[in-house]
DOBA-671304 format. One record per atom (N, C-alpha, C): atom name; chain; x, z, y; residue in three letters. Coordinates in pm, 1 decimal. Atoms other than C-alpha are relative to their C-alpha. Layout:
atom, chain, c1, c3, c2, res
CA, A, X, Z, Y, ALA
...
//
This chain:
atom, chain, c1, c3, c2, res
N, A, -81.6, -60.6, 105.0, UNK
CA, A, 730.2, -1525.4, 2405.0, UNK
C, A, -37.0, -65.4, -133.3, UNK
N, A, -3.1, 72.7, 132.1, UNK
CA, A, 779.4, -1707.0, 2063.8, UNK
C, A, -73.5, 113.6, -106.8, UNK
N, A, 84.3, -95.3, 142.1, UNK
CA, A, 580.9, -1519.6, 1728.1, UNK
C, A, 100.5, 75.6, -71.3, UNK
N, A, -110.5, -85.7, 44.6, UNK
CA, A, 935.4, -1444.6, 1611.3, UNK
C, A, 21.8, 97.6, 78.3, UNK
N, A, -40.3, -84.4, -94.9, UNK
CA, A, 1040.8, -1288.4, 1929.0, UNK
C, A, -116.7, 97.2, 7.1, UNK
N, A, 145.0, -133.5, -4.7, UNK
CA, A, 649.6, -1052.6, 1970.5, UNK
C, A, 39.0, 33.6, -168.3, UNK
N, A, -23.5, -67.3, 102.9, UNK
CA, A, 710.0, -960.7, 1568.0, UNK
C, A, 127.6, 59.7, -0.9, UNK
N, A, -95.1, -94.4, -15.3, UNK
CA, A, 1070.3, -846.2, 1634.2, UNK
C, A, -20.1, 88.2, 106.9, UNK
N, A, -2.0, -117.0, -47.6, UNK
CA, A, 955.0, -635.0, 1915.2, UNK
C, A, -86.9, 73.7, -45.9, UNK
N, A, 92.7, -82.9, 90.0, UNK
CA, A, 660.2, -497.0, 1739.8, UNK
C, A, 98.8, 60.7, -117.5, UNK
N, A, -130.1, -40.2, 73.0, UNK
CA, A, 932.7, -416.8, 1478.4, UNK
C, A, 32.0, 58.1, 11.1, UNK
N, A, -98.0, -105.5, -78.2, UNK
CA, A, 1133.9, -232.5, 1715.5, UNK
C, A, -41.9, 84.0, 91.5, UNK
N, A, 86.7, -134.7, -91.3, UNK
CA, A, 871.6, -37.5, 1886.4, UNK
C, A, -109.9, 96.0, -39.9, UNK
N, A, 78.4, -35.4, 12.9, UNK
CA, A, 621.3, 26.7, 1692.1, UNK
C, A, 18.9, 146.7, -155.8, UNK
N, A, 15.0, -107.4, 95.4, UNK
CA, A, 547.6, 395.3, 1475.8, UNK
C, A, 5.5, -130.3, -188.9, UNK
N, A, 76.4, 41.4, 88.6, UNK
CA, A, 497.1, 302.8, 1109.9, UNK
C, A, -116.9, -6.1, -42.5, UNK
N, A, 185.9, 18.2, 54.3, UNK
CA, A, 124.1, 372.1, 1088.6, UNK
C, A, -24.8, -149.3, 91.3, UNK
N, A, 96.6, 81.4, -108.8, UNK
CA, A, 117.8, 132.5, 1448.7, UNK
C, A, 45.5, -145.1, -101.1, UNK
N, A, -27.1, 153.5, 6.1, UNK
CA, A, 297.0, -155.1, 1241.8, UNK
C, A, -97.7, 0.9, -139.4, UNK
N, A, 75.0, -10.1, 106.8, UNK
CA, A, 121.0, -87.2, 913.5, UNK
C, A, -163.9, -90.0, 37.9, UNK
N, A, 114.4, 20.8, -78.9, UNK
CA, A, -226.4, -114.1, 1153.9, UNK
C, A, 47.1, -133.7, 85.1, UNK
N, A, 0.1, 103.5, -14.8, UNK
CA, A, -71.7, -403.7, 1322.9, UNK
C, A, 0.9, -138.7, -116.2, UNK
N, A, 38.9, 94.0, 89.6, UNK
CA, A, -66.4, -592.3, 995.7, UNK
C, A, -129.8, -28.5, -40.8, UNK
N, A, 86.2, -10.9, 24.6, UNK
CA, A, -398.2, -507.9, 900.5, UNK
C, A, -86.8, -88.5, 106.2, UNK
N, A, 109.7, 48.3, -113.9, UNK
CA, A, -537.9, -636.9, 1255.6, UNK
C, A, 85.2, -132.1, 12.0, UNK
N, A, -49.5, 183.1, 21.1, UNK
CA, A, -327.5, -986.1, 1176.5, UNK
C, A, 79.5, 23.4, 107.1, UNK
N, A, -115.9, 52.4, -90.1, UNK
CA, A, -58.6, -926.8, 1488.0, UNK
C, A, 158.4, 2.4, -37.1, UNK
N, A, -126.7, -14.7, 25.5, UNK
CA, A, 226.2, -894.1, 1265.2, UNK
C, A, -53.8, -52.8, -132.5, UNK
N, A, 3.3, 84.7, 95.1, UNK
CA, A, 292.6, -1119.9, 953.4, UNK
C, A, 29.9, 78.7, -123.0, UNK
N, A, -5.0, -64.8, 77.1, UNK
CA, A, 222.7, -1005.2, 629.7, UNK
C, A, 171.3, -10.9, -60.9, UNK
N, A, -126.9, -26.4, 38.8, UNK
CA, A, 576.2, -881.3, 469.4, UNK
C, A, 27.2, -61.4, -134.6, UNK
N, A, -10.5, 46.6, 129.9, UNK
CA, A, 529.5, -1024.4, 117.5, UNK
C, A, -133.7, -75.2, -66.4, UNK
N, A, 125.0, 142.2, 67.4, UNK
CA, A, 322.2, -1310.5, -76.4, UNK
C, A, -83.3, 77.5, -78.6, UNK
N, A, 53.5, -69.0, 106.6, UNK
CA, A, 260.7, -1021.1, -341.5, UNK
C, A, -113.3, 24.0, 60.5, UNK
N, A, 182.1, -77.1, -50.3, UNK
CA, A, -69.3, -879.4, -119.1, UNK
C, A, -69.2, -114.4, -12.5, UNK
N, A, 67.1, 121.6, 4.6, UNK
CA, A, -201.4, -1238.5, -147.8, UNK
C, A, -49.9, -11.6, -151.6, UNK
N, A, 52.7, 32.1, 167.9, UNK
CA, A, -153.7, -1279.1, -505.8, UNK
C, A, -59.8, 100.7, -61.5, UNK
N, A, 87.9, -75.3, 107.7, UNK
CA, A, -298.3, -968.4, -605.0, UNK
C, A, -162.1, 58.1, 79.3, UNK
N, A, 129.0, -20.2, -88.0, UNK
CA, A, -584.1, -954.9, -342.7, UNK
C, A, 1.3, 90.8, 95.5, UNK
N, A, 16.6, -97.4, -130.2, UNK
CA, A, -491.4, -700.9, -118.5, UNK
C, A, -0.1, 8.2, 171.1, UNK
N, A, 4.0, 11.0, -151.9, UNK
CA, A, -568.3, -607.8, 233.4, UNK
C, A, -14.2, 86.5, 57.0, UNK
N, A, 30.7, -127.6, -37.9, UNK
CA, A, -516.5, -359.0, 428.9, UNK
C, A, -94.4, 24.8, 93.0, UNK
N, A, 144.8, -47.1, -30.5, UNK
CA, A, -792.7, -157.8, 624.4, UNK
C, A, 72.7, 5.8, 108.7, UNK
N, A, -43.5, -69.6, -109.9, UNK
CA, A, -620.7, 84.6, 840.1, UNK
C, A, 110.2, 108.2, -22.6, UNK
N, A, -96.7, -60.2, 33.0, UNK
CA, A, -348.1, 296.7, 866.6, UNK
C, A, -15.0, 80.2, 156.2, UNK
N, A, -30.2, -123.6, -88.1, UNK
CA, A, -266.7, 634.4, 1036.0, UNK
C, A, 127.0, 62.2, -50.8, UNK
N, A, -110.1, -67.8, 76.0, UNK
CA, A, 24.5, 893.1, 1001.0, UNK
C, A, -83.2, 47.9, -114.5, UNK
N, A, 5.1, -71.2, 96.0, UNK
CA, A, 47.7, 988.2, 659.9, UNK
C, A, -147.0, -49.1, -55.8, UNK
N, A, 151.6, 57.8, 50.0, UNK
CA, A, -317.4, 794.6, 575.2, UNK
C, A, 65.5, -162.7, 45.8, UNK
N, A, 62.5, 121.1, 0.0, UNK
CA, A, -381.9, 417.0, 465.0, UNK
C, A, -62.3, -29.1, -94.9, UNK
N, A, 76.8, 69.3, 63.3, UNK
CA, A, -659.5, 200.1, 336.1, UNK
C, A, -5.9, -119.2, -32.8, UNK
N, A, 19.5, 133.8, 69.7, UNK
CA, A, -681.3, -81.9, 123.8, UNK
C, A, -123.8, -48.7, -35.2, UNK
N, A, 152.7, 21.5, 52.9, UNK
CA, A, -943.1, -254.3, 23.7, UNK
C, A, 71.8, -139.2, -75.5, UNK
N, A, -42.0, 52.0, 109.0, UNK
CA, A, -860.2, -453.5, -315.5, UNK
C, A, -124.4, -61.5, -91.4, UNK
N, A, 72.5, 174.8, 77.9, UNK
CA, A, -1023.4, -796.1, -488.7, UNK
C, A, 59.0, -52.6, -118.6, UNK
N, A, -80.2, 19.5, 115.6, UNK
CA, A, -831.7, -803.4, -803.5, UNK
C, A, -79.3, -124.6, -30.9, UNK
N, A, 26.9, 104.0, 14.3, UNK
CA, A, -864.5, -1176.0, -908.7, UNK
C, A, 10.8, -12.5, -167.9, UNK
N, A, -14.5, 4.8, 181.8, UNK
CA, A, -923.5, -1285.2, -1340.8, UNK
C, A, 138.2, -16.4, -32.2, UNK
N, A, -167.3, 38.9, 32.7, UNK
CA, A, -537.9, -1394.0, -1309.4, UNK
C, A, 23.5, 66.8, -29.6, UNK
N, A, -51.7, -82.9, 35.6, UNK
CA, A, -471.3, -1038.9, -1304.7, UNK
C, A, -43.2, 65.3, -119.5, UNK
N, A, 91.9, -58.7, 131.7, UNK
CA, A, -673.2, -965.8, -1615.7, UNK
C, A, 81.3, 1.2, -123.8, UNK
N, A, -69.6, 17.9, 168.5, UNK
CA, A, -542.3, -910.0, -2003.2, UNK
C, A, -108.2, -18.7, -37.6, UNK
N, A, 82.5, 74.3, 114.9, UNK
CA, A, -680.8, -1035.7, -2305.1, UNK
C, A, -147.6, 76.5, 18.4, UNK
N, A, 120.5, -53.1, 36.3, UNK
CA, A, -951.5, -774.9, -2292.2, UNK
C, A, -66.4, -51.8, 103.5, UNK
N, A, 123.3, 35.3, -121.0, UNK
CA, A, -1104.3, -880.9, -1974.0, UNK
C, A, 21.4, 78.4, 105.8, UNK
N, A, 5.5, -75.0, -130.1, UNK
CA, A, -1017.2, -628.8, -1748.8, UNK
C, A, 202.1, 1.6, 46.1, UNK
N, A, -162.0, 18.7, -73.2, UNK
CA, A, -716.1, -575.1, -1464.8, UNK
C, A, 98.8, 40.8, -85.7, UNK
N, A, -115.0, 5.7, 71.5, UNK
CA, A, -415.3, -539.0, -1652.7, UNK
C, A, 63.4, 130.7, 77.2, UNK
N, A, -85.9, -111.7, -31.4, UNK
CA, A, -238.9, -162.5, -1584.7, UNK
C, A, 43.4, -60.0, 69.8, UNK
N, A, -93.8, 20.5, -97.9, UNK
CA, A, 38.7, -272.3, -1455.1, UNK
C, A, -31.7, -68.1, 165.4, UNK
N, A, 27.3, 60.8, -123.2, UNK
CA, A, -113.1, -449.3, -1179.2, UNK
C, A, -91.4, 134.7, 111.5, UNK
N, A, 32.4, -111.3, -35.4, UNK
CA, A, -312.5, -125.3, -1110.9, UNK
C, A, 67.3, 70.6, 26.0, UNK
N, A, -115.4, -61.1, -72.4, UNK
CA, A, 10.8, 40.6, -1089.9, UNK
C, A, 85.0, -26.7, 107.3, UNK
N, A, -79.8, 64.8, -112.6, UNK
CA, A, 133.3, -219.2, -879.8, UNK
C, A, -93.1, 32.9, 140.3, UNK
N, A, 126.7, -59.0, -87.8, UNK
CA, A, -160.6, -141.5, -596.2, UNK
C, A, 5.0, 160.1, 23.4, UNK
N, A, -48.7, -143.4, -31.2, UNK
CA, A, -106.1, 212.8, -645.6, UNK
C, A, 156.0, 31.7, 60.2, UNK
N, A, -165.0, -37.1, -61.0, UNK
CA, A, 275.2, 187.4, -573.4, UNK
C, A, -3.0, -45.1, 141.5, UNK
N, A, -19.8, 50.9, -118.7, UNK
CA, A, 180.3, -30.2, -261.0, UNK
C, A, -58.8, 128.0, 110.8, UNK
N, A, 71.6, -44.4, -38.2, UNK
CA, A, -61.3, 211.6, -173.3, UNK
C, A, 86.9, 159.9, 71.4, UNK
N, A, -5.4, -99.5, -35.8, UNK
CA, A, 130.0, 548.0, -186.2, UNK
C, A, 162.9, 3.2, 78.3, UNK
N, A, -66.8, 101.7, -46.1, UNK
CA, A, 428.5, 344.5, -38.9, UNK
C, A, -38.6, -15.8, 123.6, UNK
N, A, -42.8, -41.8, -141.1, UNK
CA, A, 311.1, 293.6, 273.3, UNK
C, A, -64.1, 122.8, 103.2, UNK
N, A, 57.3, -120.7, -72.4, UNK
CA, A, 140.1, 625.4, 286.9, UNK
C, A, 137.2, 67.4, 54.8, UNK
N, A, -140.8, -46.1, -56.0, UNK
CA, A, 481.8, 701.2, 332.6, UNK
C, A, 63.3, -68.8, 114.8, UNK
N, A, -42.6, 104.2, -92.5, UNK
CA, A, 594.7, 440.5, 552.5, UNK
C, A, -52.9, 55.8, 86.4, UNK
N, A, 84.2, -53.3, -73.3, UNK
CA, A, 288.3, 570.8, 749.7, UNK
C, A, 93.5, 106.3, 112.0, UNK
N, A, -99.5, -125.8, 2.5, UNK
CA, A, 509.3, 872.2, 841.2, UNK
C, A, 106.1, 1.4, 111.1, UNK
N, A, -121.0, 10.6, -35.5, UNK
CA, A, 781.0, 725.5, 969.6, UNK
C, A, 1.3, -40.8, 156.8, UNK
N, A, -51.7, 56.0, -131.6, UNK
CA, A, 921.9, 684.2, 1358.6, UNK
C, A, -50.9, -111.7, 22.4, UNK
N, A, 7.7, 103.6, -20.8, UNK
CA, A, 945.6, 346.9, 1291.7, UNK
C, A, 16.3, -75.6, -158.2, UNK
N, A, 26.6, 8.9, 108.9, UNK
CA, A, 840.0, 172.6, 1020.2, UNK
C, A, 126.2, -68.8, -107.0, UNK
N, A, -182.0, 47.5, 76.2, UNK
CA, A, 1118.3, 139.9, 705.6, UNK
C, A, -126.9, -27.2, -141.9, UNK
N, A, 44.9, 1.2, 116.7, UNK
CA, A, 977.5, 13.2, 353.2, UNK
C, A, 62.4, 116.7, -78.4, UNK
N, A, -34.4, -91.9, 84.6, UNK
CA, A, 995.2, 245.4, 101.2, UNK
C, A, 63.1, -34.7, -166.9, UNK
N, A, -43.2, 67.3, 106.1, UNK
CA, A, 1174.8, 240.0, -204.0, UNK
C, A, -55.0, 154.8, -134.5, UNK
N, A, 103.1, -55.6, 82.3, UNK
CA, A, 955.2, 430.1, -530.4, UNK
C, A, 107.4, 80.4, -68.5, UNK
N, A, -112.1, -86.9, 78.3, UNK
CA, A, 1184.8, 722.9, -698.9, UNK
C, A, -106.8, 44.7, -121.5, UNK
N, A, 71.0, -55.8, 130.8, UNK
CA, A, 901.4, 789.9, -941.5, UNK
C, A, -168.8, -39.8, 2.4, UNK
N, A, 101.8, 34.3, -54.4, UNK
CA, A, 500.0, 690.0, -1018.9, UNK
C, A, -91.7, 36.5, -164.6, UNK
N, A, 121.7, -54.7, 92.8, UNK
CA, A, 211.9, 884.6, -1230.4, UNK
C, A, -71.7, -71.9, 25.5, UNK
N, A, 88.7, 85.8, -11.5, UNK
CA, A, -44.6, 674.8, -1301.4, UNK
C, A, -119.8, 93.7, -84.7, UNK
N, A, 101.9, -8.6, 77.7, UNK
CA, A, -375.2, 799.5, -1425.5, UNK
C, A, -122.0, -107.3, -29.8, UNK
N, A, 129.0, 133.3, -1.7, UNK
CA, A, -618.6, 515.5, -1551.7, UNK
C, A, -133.5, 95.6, -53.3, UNK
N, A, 120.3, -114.3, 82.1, UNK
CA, A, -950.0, 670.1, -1543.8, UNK
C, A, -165.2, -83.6, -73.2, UNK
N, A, 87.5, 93.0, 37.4, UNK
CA, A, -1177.2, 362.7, -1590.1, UNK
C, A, 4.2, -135.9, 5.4, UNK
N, A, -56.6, 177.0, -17.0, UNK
CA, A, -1173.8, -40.8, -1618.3, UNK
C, A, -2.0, 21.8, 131.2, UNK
N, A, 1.1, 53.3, -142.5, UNK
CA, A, -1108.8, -184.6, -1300.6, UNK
C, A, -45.9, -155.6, -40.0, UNK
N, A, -8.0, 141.4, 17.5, UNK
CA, A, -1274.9, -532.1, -1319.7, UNK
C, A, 23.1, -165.2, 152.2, UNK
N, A, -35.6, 97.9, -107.9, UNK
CA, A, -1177.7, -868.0, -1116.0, UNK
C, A, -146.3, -33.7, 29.1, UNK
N, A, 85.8, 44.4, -73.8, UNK
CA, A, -1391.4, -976.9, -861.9, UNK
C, A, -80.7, 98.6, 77.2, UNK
N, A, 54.2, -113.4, -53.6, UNK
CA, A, -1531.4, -659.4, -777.3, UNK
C, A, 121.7, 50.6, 100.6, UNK
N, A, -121.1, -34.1, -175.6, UNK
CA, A, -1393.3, -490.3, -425.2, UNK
C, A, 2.6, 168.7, -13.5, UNK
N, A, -44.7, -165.8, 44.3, UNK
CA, A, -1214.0, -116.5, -501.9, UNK
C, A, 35.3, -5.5, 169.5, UNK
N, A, -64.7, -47.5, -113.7, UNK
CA, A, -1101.7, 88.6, -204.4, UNK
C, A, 137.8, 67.8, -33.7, UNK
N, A, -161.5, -54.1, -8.6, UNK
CA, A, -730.1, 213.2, -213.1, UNK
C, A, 42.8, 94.6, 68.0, UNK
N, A, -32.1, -117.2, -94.9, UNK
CA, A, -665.2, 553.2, -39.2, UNK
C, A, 134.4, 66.9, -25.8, UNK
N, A, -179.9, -60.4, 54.3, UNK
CA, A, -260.6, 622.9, -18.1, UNK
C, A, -7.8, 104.0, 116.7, UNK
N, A, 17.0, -111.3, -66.7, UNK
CA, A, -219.5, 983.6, 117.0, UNK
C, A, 142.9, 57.3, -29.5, UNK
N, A, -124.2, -8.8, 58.9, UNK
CA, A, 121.3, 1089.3, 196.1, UNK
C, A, -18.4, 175.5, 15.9, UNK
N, A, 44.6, -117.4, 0.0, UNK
CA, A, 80.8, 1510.2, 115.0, UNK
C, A, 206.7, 95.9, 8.7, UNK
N, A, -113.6, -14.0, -28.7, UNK
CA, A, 490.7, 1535.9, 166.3, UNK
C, A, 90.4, -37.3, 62.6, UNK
N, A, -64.0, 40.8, -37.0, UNK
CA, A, 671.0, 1383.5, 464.4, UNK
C, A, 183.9, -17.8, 32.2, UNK
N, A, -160.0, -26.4, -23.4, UNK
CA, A, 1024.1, 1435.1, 428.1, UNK
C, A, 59.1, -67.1, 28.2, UNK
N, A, -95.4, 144.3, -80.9, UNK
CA, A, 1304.2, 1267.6, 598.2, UNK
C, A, 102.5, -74.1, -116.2, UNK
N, A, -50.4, 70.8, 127.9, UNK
CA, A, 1466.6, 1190.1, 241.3, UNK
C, A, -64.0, -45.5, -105.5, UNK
N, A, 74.6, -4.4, 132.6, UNK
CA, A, 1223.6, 1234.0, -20.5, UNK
C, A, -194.6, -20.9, 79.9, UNK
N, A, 106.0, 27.5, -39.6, UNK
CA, A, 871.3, 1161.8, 41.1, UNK
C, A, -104.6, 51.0, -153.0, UNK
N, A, 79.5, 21.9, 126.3, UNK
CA, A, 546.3, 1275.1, -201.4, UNK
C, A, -118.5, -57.8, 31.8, UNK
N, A, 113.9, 35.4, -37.9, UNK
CA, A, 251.2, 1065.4, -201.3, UNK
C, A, -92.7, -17.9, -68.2, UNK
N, A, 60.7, 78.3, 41.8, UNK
CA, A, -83.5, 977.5, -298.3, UNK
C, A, -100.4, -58.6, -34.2, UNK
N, A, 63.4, 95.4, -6.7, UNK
CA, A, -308.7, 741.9, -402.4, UNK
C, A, -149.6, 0.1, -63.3, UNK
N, A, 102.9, 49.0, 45.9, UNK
CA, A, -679.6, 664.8, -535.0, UNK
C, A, -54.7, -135.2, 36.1, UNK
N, A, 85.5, 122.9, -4.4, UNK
CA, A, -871.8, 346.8, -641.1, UNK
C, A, -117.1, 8.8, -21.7, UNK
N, A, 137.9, -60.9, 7.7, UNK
CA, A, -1219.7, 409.1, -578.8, UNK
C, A, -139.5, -145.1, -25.2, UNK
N, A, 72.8, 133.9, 6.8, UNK
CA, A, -1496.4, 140.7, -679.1, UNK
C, A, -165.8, 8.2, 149.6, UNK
N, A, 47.2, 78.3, -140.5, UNK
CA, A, -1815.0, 49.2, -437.6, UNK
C, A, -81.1, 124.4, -20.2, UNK
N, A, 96.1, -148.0, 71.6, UNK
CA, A, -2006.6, 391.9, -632.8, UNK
C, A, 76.4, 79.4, 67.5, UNK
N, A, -79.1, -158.8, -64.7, UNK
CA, A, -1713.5, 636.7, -492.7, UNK
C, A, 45.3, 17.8, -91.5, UNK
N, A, -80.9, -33.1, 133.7, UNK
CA, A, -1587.2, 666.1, -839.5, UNK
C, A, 140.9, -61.5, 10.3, UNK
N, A, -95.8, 59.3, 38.2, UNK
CA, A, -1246.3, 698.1, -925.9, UNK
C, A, 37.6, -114.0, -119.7, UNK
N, A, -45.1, 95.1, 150.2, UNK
CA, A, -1085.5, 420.4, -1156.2, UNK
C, A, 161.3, 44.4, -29.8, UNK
N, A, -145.1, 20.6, 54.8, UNK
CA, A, -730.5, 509.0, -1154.8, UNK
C, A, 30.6, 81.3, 173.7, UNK
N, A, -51.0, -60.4, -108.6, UNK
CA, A, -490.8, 735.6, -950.1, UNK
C, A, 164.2, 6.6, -27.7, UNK
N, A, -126.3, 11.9, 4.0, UNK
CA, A, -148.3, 792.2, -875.1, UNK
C, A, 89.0, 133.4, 106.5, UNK
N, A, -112.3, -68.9, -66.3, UNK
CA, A, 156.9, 1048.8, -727.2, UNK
C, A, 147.4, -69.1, -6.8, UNK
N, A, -107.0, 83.3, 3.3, UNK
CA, A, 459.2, 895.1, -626.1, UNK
C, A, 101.0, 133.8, 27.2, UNK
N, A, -132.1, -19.5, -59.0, UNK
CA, A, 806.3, 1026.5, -492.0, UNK
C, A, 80.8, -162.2, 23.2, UNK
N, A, -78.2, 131.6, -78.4, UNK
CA, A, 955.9, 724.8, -232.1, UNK
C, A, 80.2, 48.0, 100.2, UNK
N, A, -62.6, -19.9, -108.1, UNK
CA, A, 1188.6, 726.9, -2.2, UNK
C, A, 103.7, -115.6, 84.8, UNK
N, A, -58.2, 99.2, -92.0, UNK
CA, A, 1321.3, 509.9, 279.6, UNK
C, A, 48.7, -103.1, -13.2, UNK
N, A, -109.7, 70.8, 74.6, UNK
CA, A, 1494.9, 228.6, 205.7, UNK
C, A, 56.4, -31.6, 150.3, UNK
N, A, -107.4, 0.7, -96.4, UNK
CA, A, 1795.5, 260.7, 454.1, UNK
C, A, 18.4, -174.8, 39.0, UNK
N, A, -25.7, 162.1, -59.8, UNK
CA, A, 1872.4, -114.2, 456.3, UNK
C, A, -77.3, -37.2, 76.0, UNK
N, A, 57.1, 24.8, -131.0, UNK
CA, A, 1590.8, -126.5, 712.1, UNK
C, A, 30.8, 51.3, 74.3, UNK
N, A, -27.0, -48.5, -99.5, UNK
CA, A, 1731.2, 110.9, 913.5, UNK
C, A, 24.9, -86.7, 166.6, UNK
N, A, -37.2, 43.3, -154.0, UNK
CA, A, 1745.9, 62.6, 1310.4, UNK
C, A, 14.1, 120.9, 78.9, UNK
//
């Protein structure tokens, strides 16, 4: 069987936590360049639970020296995103209807945060989820609550 042909049936068989967890364990191809460029990787994934584990690189840095918000928001959106995905039958990306961010401390590059997206609302339209970035102490640096929901154009 060709790598295309085993990733379209993994695709079409698998829960969303199992494909989430098949990315993580490398048998299904990461979905976007973005987890590369901003260091991410996922751990593990369950219903309604996944883990990241995040390497923010100096690229992502502002003038002051440390990660740049937005990129912290971007990690948090991935995060509580596929706590939702998590959830699902079969796995559908999610599309973000809303995203609280709390920054509670620098996040600096090169150092390795943990990412905990927790989905605490599974709904079949609306979804609530969410997220913490925890450093190597257990301390939070930054958190997040979303509202996502499905994005139909994956439907199957």
């Amino acid at each position: 069987m060709s790598v295309e042909a085993e990733a379209a049936e993994l695709w079409n068989t698998l829960s969303g936590a199992e494909l989430i967890q098949a990315i993580a364990d490398g048998r299904f191809p990461e979905i976007s360049d973005v987890n590369t460029h901003i260091g991410q990787v996922l751990v593990t994934a369950e219903p309604g639970r996944v883990e990241i584990s995040w390497t923010p690189d100096e690229k992502l840095c502002n003038p002051g020296g440390t990660v740049h918000g937005g990129y912290i928001a971007m990690i948090l959106d991935n995060a509580v995103c596929l706590a939702g995905a998590s959830t699902c039958e079969r796995f559908m990306p999610m599309l973000t209807l809303n995203l609280n961010v709390d920054y509670l401390r620098s996040v600096l590059a090169g150092q390795t945060y943990t990412v905990t997206g927790t989905c605490v609302h599974p709904g079949r339209t609306r979804m609530v989820s969410n997220a913490v970035i925890t450093d190597a102490a257990g301390r939070p640096a930054a958190q997040a609550s979303a509202s996502v929901l499905p994005n139909k154009a994956f439907a199957r």
